[in-house]
C-alpha positions as CSV (number, residue, x, y, z in Angstrom):
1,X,103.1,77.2,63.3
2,X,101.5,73.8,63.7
3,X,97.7,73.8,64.6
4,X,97.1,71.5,67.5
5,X,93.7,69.6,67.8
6,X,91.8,69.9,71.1
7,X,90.4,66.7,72.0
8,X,86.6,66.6,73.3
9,X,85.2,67.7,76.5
10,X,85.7,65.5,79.1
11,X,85.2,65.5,83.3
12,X,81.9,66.0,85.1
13,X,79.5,68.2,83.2
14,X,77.2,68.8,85.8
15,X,80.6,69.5,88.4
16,X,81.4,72.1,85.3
17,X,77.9,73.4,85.3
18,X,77.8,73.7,88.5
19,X,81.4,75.4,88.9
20,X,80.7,78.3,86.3
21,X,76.9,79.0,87.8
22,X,78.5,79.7,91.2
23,X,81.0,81.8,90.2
24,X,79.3,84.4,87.5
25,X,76.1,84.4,91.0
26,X,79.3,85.9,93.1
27,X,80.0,88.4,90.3
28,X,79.9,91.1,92.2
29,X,82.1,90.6,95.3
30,X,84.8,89.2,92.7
31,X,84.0,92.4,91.2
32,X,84.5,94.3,94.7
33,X,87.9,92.7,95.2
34,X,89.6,93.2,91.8
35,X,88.5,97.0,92.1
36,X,90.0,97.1,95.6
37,X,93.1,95.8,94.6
38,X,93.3,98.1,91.2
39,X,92.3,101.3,93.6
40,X,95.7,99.8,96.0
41,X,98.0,99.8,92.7
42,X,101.0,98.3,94.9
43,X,104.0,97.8,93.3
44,X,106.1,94.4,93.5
45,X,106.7,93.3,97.3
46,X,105.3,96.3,98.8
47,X,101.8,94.8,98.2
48,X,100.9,94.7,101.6
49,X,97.1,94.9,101.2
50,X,96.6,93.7,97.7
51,X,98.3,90.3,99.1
52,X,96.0,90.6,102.5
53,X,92.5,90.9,100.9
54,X,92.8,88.0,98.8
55,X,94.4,86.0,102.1
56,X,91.4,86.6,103.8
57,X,88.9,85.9,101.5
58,X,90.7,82.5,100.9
59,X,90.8,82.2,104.9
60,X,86.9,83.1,105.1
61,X,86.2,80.6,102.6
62,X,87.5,77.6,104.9
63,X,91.3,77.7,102.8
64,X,94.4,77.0,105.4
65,X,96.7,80.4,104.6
66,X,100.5,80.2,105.2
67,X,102.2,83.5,104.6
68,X,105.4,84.9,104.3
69,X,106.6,82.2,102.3
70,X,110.0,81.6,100.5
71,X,111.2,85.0,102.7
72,X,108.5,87.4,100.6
73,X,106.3,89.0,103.6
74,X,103.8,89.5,100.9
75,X,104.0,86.1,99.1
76,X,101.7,83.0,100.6
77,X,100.2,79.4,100.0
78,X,96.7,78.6,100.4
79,X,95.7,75.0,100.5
80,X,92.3,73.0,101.2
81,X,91.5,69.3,100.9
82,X,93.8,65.7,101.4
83,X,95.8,64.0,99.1
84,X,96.7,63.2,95.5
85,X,95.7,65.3,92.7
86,X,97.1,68.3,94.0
87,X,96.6,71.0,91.4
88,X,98.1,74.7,91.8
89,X,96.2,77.9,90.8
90,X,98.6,81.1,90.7
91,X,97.7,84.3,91.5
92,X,99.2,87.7,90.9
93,X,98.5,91.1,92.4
94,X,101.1,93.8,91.8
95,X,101.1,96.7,89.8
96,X,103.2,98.9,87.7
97,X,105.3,102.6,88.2
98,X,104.4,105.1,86.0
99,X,101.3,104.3,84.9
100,X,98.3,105.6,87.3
101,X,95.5,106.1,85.2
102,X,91.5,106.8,86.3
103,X,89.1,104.2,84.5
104,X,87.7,106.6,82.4
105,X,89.0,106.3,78.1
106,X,91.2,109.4,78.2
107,X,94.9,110.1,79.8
108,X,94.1,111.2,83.0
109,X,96.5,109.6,85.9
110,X,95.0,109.8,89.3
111,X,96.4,112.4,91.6
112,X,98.4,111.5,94.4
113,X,99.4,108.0,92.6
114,X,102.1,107.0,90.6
115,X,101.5,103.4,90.5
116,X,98.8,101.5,88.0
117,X,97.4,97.9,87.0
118,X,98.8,98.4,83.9
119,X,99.0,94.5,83.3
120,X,96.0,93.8,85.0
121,X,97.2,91.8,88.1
122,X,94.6,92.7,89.9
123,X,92.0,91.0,88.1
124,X,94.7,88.2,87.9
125,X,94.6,87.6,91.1
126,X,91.0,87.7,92.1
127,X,89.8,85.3,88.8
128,X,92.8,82.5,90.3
129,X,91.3,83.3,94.1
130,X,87.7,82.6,92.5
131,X,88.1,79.5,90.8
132,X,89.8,78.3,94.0
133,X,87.1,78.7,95.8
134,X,85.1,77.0,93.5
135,X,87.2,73.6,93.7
136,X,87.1,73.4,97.1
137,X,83.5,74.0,97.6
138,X,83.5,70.7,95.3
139,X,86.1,68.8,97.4
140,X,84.3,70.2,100.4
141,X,81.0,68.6,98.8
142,X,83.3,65.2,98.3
143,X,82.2,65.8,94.6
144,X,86.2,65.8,93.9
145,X,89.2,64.3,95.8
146,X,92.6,66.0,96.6
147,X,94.1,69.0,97.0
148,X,93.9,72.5,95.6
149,X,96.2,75.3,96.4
150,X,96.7,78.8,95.3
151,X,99.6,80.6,95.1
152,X,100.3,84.3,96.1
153,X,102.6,85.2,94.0
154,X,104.7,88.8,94.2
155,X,106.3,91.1,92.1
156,X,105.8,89.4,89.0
157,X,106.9,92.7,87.1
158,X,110.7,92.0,87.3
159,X,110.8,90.9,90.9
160,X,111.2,86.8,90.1
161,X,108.3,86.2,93.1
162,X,107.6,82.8,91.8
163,X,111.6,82.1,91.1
164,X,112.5,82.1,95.2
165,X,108.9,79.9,95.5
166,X,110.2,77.6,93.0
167,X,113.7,77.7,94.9
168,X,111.9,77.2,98.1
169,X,110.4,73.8,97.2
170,X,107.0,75.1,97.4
171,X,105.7,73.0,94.0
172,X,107.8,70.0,94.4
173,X,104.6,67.7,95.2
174,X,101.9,69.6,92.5
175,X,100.5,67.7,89.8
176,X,99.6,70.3,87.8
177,X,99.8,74.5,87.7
178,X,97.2,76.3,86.4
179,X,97.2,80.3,85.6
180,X,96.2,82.9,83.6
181,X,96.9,86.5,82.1
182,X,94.6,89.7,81.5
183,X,95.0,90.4,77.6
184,X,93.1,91.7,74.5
185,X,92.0,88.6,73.6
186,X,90.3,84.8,74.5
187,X,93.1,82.0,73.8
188,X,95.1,79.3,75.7
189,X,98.8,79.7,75.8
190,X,100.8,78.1,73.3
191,X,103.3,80.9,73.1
192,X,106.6,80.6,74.9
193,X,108.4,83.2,76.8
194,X,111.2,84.8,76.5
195,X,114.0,84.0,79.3
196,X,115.4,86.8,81.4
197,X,117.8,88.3,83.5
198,X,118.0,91.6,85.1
199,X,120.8,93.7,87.0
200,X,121.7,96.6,88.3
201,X,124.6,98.2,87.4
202,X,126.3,100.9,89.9
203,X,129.5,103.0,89.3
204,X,131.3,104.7,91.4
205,X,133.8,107.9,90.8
206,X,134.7,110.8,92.9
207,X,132.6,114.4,93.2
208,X,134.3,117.7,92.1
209,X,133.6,121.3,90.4
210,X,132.1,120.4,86.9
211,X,133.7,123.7,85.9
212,X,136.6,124.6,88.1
213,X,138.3,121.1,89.0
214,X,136.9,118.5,86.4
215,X,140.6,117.2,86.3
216,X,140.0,116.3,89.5
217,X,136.8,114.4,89.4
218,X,135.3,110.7,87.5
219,X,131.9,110.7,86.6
220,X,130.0,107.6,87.4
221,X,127.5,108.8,84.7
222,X,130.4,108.5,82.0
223,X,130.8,105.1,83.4
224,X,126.8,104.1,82.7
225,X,126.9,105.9,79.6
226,X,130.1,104.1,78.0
227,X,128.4,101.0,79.1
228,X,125.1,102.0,77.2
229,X,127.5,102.5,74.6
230,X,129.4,99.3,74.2
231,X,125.9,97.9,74.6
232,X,124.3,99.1,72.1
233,X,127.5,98.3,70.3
234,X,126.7,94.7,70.6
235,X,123.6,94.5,69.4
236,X,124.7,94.0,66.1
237,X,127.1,90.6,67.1
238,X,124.3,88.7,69.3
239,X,120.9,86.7,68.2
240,X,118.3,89.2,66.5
241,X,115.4,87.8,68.7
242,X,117.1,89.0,71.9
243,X,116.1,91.9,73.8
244,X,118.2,94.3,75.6
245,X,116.7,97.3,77.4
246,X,117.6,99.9,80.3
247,X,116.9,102.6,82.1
248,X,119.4,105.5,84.0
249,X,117.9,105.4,87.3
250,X,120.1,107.4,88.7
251,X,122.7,109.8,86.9
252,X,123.6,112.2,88.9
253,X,122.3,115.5,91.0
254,X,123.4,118.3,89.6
255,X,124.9,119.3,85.8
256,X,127.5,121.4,87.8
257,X,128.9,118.5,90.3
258,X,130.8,115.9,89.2
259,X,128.3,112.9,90.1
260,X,130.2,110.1,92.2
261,X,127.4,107.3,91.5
262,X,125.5,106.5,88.9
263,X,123.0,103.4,88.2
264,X,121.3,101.6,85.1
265,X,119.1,99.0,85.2
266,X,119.3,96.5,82.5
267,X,117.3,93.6,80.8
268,X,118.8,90.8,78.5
269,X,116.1,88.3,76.9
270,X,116.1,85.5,75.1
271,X,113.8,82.3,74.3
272,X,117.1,79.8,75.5
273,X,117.9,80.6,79.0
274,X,121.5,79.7,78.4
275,X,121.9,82.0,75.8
276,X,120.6,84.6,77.9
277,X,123.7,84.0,81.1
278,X,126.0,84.1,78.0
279,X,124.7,87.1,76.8
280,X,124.0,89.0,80.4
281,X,127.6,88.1,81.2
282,X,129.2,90.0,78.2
283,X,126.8,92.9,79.1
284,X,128.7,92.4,82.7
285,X,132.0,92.3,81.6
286,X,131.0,95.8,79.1
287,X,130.6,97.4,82.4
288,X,134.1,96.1,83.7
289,X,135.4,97.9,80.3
290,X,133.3,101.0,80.7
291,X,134.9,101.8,84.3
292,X,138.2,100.8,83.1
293,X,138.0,103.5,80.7
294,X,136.7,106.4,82.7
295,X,138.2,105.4,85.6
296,X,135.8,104.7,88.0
297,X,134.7,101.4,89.7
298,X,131.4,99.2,88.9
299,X,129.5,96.5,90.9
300,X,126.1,95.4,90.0
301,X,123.5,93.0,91.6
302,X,121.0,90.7,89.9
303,X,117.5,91.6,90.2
304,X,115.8,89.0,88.7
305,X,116.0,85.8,86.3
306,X,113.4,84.2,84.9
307,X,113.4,80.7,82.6
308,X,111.5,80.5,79.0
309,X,108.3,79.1,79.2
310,X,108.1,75.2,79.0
311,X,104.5,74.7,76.8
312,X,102.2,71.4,77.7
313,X,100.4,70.0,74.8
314,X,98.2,67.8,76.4
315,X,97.1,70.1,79.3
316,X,96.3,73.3,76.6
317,X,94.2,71.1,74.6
318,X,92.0,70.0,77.6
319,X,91.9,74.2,78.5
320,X,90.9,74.7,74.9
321,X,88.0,73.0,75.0
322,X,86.9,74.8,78.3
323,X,87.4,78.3,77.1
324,X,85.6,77.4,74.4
325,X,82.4,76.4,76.3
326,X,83.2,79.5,78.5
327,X,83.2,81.8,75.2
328,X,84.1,85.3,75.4
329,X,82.8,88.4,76.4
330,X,80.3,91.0,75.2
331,X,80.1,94.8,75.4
332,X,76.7,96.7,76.4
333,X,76.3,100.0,74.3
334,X,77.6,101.9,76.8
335,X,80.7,100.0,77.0
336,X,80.8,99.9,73.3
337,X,81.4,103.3,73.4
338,X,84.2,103.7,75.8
339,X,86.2,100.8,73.7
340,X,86.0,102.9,70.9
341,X,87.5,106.1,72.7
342,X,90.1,103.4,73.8
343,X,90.9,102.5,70.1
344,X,90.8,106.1,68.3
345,X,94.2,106.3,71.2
346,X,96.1,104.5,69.3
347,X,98.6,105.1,66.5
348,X,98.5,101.6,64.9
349,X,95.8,99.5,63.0
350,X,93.7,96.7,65.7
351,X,91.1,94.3,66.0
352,X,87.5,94.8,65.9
353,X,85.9,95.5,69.2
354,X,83.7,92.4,68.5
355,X,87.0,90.6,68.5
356,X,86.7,89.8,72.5
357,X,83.5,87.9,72.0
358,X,85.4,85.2,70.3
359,X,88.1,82.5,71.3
360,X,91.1,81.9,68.9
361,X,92.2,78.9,67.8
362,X,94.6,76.3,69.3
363,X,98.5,76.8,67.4
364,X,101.3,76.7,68.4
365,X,104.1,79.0,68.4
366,X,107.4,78.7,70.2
367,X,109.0,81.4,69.6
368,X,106.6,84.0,69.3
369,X,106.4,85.3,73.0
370,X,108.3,89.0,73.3
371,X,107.3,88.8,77.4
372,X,108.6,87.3,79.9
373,X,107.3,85.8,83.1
374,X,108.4,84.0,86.2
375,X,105.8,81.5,85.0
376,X,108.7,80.1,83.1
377,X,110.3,78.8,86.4
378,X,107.1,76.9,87.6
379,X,106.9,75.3,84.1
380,X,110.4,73.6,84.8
381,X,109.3,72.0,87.6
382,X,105.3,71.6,87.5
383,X,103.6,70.8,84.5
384,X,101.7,74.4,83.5
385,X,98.8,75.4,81.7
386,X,97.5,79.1,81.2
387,X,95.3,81.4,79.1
388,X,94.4,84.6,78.4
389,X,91.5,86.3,78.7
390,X,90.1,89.3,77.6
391,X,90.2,92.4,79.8
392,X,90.9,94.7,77.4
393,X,89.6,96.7,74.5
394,X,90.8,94.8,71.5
395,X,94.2,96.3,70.3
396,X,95.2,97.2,74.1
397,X,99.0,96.5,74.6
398,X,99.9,95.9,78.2
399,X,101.6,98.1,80.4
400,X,99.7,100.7,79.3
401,X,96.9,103.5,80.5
402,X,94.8,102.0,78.5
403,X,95.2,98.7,80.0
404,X,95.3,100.8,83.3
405,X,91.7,102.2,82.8
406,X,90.3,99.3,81.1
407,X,90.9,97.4,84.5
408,X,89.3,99.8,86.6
409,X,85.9,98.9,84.2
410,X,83.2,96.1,84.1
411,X,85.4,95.3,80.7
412,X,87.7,94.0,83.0
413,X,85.5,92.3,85.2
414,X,83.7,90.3,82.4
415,X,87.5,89.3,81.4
416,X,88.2,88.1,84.8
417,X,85.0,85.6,85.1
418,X,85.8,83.7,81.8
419,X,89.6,83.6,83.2
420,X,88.1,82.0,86.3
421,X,85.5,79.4,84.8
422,X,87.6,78.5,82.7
423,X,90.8,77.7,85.4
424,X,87.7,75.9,87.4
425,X,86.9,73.8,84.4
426,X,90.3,72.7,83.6
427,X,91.0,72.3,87.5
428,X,87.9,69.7,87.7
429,X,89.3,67.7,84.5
430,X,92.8,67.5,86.7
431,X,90.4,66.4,89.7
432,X,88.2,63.7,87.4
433,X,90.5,62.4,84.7
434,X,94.2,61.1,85.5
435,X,94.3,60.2,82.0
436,X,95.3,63.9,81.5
437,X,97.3,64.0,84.3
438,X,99.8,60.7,82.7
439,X,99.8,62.4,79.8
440,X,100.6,66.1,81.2
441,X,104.0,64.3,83.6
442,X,105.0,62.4,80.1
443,X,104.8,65.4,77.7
444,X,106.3,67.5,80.8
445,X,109.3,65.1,81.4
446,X,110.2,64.3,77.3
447,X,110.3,67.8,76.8
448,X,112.7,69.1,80.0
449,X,115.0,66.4,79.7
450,X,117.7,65.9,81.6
451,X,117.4,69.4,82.3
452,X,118.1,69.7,86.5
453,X,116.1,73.2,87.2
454,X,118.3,76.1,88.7
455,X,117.5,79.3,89.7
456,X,119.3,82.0,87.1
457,X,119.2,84.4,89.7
458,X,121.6,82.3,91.9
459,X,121.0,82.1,95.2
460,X,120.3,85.8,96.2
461,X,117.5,86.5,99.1
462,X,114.4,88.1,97.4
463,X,115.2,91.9,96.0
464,X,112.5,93.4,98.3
465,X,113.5,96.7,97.8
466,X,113.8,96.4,93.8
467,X,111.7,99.6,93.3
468,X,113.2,101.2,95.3
């Protein structure tokens, strides 16, 4: 891991000052919209209000909204100002199946809902609405010049949102692309992603009596399962850091009936995204085998696709030195309390709680990420910066009911603000200093290449309907 050296704070400090007083003083309606979206818990392109509320409090605030864009109902770009810099904020807001949880530091899903921030999106999305706000009040005072923009961005959770904005065109004139993601702890990212593709796989056979006529029936669900099989099989021949994982999301009705369709639902990750088409297409032709063998026929469609995560030396530096005047966060006794229910949860050793209070260091490592985000795609075309912040209990893994409940808290609140200050602070350096912004389009070029961005999804319409 190579340690990278942030270079000093530069850009307006009283713009800065300014920036981060007006946006803890509207605490608590930030507050009131990040709760709002948690208590909607949609799921990825069926966030219908989640995607509303935060397009009309950009609206309110003077931003010009245009929705529905790149075919996603849900999906929308909101733009104030004139002219060169224009800098991009993302915003997520979708949440999670399965994982419904009441903010309180025990298991206890809400009745009635299945669905949970489990990955904090809704705090995501609120902390990239706020510090929008904030750089156009400054453009609006003519303290800065250009254009700032925030993205709505869908079904982030194995949906590919960003992947048809990217498609679409919709960054092609951005200077730079700021973000951010809830975590357990305060640090810019210098961890790459992993690159991703998703499918899924449907056989087909024919229905008859499990116990009088099985001669005369195929089984889809012996289809999926010989291609789980074969699968699994091949993880022994491909690169250890790839990731393979499914689910059976559908395997039948009945244990007496034949079943006529089957479906899985697989992942294949990866940090190169060629290695991951090479190794997705030998998944693909394992289910060509696995109906070959039983008999049955298989078609599959892809889901999502997502590229590796293209890292921005100069632009994380810069973002370093903001968090770090941000700092972290701190816990009243009360809250104290509930982090500690939170921790005695887990199985596995973690961090002190004091832990969120401080911001880690600047290093680098490229091929640490086990995630993967449609980030990835915006970093092939935009030059990208992002951090995380921390609005969880230290220890929290993601996609959990503790990160669920943790969400629905003022822990996650605090989180959000130093997530927005800091995206404000490194928005107004992007504004002030096109120093930065040289550097950001030469580190951004040299490293792509003569890479020519595409799509791994291909040229599929959105998967609306993915969860279903």
């Amino acid at each position: 891991m190579l340690g990278i050296q942030a270079q000093p704070v530069s850009g307006d400090t009283a713009f800065k000052s300014q920036a981060m007083g007006d946006i803890q003083r509207k605490y608590d309606d930030y507050k009131k919209i990040a709760l709002q979206i948690w208590d909607y818990a949609e799921v990825g392109y069926k966030e219908v209000k989640s995607s509303a509320l935060l397009q009309k409090t950009l609206s309110d605030n003077g931003f010009m909204v245009k929705v529905g864009v790149a075919d996603i109902p849900t999906a929308f770009v909101a733009s104030y100002g004139s002219g060169s810099p224009v800098i991009g904020i993302l915003a997520e807001f979708d949440a999670l199946p399965g994982l419904s949880q009441q903010a309180v530091a025990e298991k206890m899903p809400i009745d009635g809902k299945a669905a949970g921030h489990g990955c904090g999106h809704h705090l995501f999305g609120t902390a990239s609405v706020a510090a929008g706000i904030e750089i156009k009040k400054l453009i609006a005072e003519k303290k800065l010049s250009g254009t700032v923009r925030v993205y709505g961005c869908p079904a982030e959770e194995g949906g590919s949102g960003k992947v048809y904005m990217v498609r679409a065109g919709l960054f092609s004139d951005v200077d730079v692309v700021i973000h951010w993601h809830p975590a357990a702890a305060n640090s810019v990212t210098l961890t790459s992603a992993l690159a991703n593709k998703s499918a899924k796989f449907r056989f087909h056979g024919l229905s008859a009596h499990a116990s009088a006529a099985p001669d005369k029936g195929r089984s889809a669900l012996d289809g999926v399962e010989s291609m789980d099989y074969m699968v699994n099989m091949m993880r022994e021949h491909i690169p250890q850091e790839t990731r393979i994982h499914y689910v059976i999301t559908n395997g039948g009705k009945a244990p007496n009936v034949v079943p006529d369709f089957a479906e899985v639902y697989y992942y294949v990750r990866n940090p190169k995204k060629d290695e991951v088409v090479r190794i997705f297409d030998w998944v693909a032709k394992a289910a060509e085998g696995a109906a070959m063998g039983t008999q049955t026929s298989v078609d599959y469609e892809v889901i999502g696709g997502t590229h590796d995560l293209l890292l921005n030396y100069s632009l994380a530096a810069d973002m370093q030195q903001n968090l770090v005047r941000v700092g972290g966060v701190s816990y009243t006794p009360a809250e104290t309390e509930f982090a500690r229910k939170i921790q005695a949860s887990f199985t596995y050793k973690v961090a002190a709680i004091e832990t969120v209070g401080q911001v880690k260091p600047l290093k680098e490592d490229r091929d640490g990420g086990g995630g993967s985000t449609d980030v990835g795609d915006v970093s092939y075309v935009v030059p990208t910066v992002g951090l995380e912040a921390a609005t969880w209990v230290a220890g929290t893994p993601a996609h959990s009911w503790q990160a669920t409940a943790c969400g629905g808290t003022e822990i996650g609140t605090k989180g959000m603000m130093v997530a927005a200050k800091t995206m404000a602070l490194t928005a107004i350096d992007c504004f002030t200093r096109p120093d930065l912004l040289v550097k950001a389009k030469e580190e951004f070029l040299k490293d792509k290449g003569d890479y020519q961005y595409k799509a791994l999804l291909g040229n599929r319409k959105p998967a609306l309907n993915y969860r279903d």
